[in-house]
C-alpha positions in Angstrom: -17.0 -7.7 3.3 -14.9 -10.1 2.0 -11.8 -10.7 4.5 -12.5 -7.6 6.9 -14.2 -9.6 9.8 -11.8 -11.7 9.9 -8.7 -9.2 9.8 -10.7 -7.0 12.6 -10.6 -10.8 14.5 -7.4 -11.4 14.0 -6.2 -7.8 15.4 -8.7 -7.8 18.1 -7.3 -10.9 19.2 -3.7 -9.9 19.0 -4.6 -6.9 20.8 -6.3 -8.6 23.7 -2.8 -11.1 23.9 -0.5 -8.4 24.2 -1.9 -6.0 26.4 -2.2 -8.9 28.9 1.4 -9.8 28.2 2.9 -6.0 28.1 2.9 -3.3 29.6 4.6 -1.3 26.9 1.8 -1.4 24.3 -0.6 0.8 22.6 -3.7 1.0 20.4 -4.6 3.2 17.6 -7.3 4.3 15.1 -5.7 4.6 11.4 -6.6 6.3 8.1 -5.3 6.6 4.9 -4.9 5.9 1.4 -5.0 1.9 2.5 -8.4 2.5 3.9 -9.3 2.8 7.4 -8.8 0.1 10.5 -6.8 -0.6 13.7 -3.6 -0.9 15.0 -2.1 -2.5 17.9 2.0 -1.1 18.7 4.3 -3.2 21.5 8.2 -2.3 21.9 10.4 -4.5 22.9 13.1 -1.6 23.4 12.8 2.4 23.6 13.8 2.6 19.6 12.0 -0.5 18.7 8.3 -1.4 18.0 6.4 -4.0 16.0 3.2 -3.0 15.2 0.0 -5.1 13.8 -2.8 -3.6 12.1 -5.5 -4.3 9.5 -7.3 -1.7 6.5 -10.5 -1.5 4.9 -12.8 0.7 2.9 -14.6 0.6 -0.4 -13.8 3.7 -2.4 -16.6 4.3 -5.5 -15.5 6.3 -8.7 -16.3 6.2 -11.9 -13.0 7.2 -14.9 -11.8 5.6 -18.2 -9.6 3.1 -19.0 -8.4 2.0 -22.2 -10.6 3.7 -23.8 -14.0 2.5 -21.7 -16.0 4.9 -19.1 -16.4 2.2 -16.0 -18.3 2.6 -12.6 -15.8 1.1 -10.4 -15.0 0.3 -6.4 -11.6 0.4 -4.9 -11.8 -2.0 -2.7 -8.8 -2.2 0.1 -8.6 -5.2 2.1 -5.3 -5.5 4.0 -3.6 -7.0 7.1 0.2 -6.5 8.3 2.8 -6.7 10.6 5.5 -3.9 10.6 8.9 -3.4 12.4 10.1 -0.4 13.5 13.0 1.7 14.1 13.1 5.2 15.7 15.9 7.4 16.0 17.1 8.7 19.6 15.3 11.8 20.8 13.3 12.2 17.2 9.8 11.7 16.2 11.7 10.2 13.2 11.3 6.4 12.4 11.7 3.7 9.8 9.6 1.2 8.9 9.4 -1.9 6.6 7.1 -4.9 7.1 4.8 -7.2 5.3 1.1 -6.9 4.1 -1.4 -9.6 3.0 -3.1 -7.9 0.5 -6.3 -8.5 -0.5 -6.7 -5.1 -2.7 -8.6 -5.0 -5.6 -10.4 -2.7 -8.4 -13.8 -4.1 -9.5 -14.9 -2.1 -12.4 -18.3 -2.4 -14.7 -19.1 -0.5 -17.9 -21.3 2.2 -18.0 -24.5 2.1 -20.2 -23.0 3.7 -23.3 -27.5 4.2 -24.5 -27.4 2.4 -27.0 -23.9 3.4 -28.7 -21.4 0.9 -29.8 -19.0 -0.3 -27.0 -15.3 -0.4 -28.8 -13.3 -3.5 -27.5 -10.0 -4.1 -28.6 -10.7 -1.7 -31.6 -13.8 -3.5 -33.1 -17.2 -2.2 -32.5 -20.2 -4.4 -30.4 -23.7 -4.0 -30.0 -24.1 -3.9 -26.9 -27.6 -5.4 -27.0 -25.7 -8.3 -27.8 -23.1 -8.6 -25.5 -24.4 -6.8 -22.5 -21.9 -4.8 -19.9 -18.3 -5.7 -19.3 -17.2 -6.7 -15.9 -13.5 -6.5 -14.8 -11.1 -7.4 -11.6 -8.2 -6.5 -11.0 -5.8 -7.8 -8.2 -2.7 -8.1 -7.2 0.0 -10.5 -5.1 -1.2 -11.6 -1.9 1.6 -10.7 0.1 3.6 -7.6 -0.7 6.2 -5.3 0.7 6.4 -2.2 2.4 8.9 0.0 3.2 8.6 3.9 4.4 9.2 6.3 7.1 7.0 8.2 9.5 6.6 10.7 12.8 5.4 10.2 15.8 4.6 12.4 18.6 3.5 12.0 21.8 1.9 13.8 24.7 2.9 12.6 27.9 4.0 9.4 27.0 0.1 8.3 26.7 -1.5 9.9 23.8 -0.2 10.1 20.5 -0.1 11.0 16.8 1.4 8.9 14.1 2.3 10.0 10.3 3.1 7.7 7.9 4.7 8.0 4.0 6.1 4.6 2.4 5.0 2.6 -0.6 3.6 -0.8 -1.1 4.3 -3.2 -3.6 1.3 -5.0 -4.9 2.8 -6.6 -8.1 1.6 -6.7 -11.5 -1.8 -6.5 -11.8 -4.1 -9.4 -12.8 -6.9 -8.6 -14.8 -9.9 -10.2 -15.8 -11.9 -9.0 -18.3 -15.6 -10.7 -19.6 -19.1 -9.3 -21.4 -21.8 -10.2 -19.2 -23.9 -11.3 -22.4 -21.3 -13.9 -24.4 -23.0 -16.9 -23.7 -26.3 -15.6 -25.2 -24.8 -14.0 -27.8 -25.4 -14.6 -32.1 -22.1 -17.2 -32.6 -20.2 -14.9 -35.2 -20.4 -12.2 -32.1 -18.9 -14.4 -30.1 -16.1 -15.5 -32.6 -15.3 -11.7 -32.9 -15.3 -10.6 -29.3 -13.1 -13.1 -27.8 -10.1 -12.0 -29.5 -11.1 -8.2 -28.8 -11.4 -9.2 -25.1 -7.8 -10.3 -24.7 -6.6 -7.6 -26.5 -8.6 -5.0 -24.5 -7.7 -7.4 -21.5 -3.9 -6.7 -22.1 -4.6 -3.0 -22.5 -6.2 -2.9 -18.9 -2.6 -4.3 -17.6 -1.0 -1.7 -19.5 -2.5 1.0 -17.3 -3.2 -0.2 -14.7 0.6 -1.3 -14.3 1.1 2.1 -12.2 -1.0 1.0 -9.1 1.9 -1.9 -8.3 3.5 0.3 -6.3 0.9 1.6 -4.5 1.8 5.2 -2.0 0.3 4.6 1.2 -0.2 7.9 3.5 -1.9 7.5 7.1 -2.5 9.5 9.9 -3.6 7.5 12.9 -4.3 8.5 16.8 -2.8 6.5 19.2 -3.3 5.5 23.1 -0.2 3.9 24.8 -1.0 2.0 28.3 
């Protein structure tokens, strides 16, 4: 699952080093629109935490873009380090941090049965060049900046809300037909061109997801 064993690795590990080295630590399971994962929390001083954690889940949908139906997976894949600042005698905090960001949208065409595919405005057999395949991801280390609540019972058990944004960067999209190498030559002369266009038109909407909203709810345990 591309990089999610090693993220879980990585926290896992982390987790194991500071428990043994602080007292004031805790763990937590996370969810949200970054996908599901772990997180471990130390602070240094009563206002102050960094916390290190790790997302991952495959989301399957299926919608339009530029003008094409697609079947397509949302596939989050992220690690990050956060720092922390809550306010005296609030559940308020702020956080910013940094996220390597392996996000990414994997999208293939649907079989249209036998209809035309429209690329970049001309029309293709789709006998002859076969499905389109596209990727879409974004910079590998981006940006986050939000606030959040957290509550505690007893000073042991806990329940963390978060709302901030990360920023993924423009997209970069690949676009191909799974059938150009075997296609008749003057397709092939014809549906380059309409790739890049159709290409450029993915960017175009896709553009909104660079700043990505991230909300998470996670339950935390604090030794």
């Amino acid at each position: 699952m591309r990089k999610s064993i090693r993220n879980l690795v990585v926290v896992t590990l982390a987790l194991a080093f500071s428990t043994a080295a602080n007292a004031d630590f805790g763990v937590g399971v996370k969810a949200g629109t970054l996908g599901v994962g772990l997180e471990g929390r130390w602070s240094p001083l009563p206002w102050v935490d960094l916390r290190l954690g790790a997302h991952q889940y495959d989301h399957e949908t299926t919608g339009s873009q530029a003008g094409i139906n697609y079947d397509a997976t949302l596939a989050m894949d992220n690690y990050y380090l956060t720092g922390n600042f809550r306010f005296p005698l609030s559940p308020f905090r702020v956080t910013a941090g940094m996220y390597s960001n392996s996000n990414e949208l994997q999208m293939t065409s649907q079989d249209t049965g036998g209809v035309d595919l429209v690329i970049g405005g001309a029309a293709f057999n789709t006998a002859d060049i076969g499905a389109l395949q596209s990727i879409t991801s974004f910079d590998e280390t981006a940006p986050y900046f939000g606030v959040g609540y957290d509550f505690e019972l007893f000073g042991k058990v806990g329940l963390n809300l978060d709302f901030g944004v990360l920023w993924q960067g423009e997209p970069i999209v690949s676009l191909a037909a799974t059938g150009f190498d075997t296609a008749p030559p003057q397709v092939q002369a014809a549906l380059g061109p309409a790739l890049l266009i159709e290409q450029n038109e993915l960017e175009g909407e896709i553009s909104d997801y660079k700043a990505w909203p991230v909300l998470a709810l996670s339950f935390v345990y604090n030794f």
